[in-house]
N, C-alpha and C positions, 0 to 999 in steps of 0.2 A: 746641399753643398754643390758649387758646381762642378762639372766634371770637363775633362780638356776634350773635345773631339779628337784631338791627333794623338792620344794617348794610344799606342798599341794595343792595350790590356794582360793580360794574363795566356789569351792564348791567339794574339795577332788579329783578331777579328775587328778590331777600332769598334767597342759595344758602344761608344757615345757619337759617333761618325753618325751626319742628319741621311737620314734614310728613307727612300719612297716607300709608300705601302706592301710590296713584293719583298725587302727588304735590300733593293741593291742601293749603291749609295747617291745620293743626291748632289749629284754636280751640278751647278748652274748654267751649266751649258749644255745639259742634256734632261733637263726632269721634260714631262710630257705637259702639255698646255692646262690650265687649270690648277696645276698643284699650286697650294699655298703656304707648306711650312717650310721650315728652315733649307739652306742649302748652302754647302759649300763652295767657292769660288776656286779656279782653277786656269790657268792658261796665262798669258799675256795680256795686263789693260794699263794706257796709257792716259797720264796725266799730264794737261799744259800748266808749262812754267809759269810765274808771275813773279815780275820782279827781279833783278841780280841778271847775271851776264848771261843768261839762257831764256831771258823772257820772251815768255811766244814757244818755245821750242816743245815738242812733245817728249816725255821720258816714257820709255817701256820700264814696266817693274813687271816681272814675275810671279803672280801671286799665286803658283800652283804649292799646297803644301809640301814638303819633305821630312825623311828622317833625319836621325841625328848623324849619319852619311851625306844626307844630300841627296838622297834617292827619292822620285815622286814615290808617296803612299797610294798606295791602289788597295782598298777597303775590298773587302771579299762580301759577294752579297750571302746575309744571314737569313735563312729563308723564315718565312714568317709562317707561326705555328695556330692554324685553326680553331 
């Protein structure tokens, strides 16, 4: 079954949050060169318009996650056990 990465869990630790092998969390804007699995997006990325009275124009969307506050989530690194 899938599971939500932005799900807090049981004890705030986001256990489905994509994770580098140290276990901190994988932002797309910070894994280190080489990594190849999953990652989360975070920051500001802009898309051009096409079409309708904004054509051409760039939008900024937001795409860093939040709670159900509206607070960014900042995943705690889970340290990985040997």
């Amino acid at each position: 079954m899938p599971q939500d990465a932005l799900d807090p869990g049981p004890n705030g630790d986001y256990p489905f949050f994509p994770r580098l092998p140290d276990g901190s969390p994988a932002w797309a804007d910070s894994v280190p060169v080489g990594y190849t699995g999953s990652v989360m997006r975070r920051g500001v990325e802009y898309v051009r318009v096409y079409g309708g009275a904004r054509h051409g124009d760039l939008v900024a969307f937001d795409v860093t996650p939040r709670d159900a506050a509206g607070n960014p989530i900042n995943p705690p690194v889970i340290p990985q056990v040997a």
